[in-house]
C-alpha positions in Angstrom: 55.8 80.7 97.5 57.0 77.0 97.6 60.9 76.8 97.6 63.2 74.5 96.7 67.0 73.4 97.6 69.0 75.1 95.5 72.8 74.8 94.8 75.1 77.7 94.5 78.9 78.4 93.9 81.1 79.9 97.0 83.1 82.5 95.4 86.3 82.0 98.0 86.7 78.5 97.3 84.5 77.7 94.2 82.8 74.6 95.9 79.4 73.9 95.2 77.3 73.9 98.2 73.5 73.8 99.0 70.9 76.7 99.9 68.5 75.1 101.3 64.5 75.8 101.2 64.3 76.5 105.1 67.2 78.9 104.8 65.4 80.7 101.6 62.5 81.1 103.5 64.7 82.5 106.3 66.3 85.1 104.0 62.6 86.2 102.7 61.4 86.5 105.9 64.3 88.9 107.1 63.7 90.9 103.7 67.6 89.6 102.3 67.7 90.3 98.7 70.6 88.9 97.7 71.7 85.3 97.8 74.6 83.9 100.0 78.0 84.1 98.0 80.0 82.1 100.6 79.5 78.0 101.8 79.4 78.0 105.8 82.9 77.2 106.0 84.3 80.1 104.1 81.5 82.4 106.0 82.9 81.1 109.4 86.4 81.4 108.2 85.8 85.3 107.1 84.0 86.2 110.2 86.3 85.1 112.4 89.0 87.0 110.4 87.1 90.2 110.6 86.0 89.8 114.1 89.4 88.9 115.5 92.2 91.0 114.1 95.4 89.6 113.2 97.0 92.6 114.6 98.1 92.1 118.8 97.4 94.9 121.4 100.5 96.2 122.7 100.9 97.1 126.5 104.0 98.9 127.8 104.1 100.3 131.5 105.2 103.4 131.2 106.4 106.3 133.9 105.8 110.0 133.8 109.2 111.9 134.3 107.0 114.9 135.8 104.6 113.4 138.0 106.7 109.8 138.7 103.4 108.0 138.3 103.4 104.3 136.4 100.9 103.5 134.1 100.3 101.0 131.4 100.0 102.8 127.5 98.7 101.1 124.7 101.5 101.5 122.2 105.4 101.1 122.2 106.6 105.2 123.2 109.0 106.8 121.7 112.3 107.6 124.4 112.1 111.1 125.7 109.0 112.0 123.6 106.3 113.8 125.7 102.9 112.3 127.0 100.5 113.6 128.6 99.3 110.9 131.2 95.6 111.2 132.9 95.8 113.4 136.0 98.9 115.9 134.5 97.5 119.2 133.9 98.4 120.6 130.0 101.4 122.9 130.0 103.3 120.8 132.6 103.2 117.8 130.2 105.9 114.9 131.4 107.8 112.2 129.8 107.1 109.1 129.4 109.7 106.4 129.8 109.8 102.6 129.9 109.4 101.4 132.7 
């Protein structure tokens, strides 16, 4: 099958841009069946929003009232809320505090 540039629509920000034959022939090879809905810079733009979220880690040291041990958590805890910290055997369950 011969193919030919061909120019689509990005649906983010409606510009036209080009799908070219090599990349056609690309997306028959790999067995695509659809068509790309996004121009590279929308596509680049998306996948670096869903590969890198917006969101920041959070790391708070933290010590264990029953064992005295500091560690590093990955969220903010609570004041006088129990955790269970990695080495504390279940039933004598410390506190965490900020350390």
């Amino acid at each position: 099958m011969e193919y030919r540039d061909k120019n689509l629509v990005c649906v983010e920000c409606h510009q036209t841009f080009i799908w070219t034959a090599g990349e056609q022939l690309f997306y028959a090879d790999k067995n695509f069946k659809n068509e790309p809905k996004r121009c590279k810079d929308c596509k680049a733009k998306r996948n670096a929003r869903l590969n890198h979220p917006t969101r920041e880690r959070v790391e708070t040291t933290a010590t264990c009232s029953q064992c005295g041990k500091e560690t590093t958590v990955p969220f903010r805890p609570t004041q006088g809320r129990p955790g269970l910290l990695q080495g504390v055997l279940p039933g004598t369950q410390g506190r965490l505090s900020l350390g």
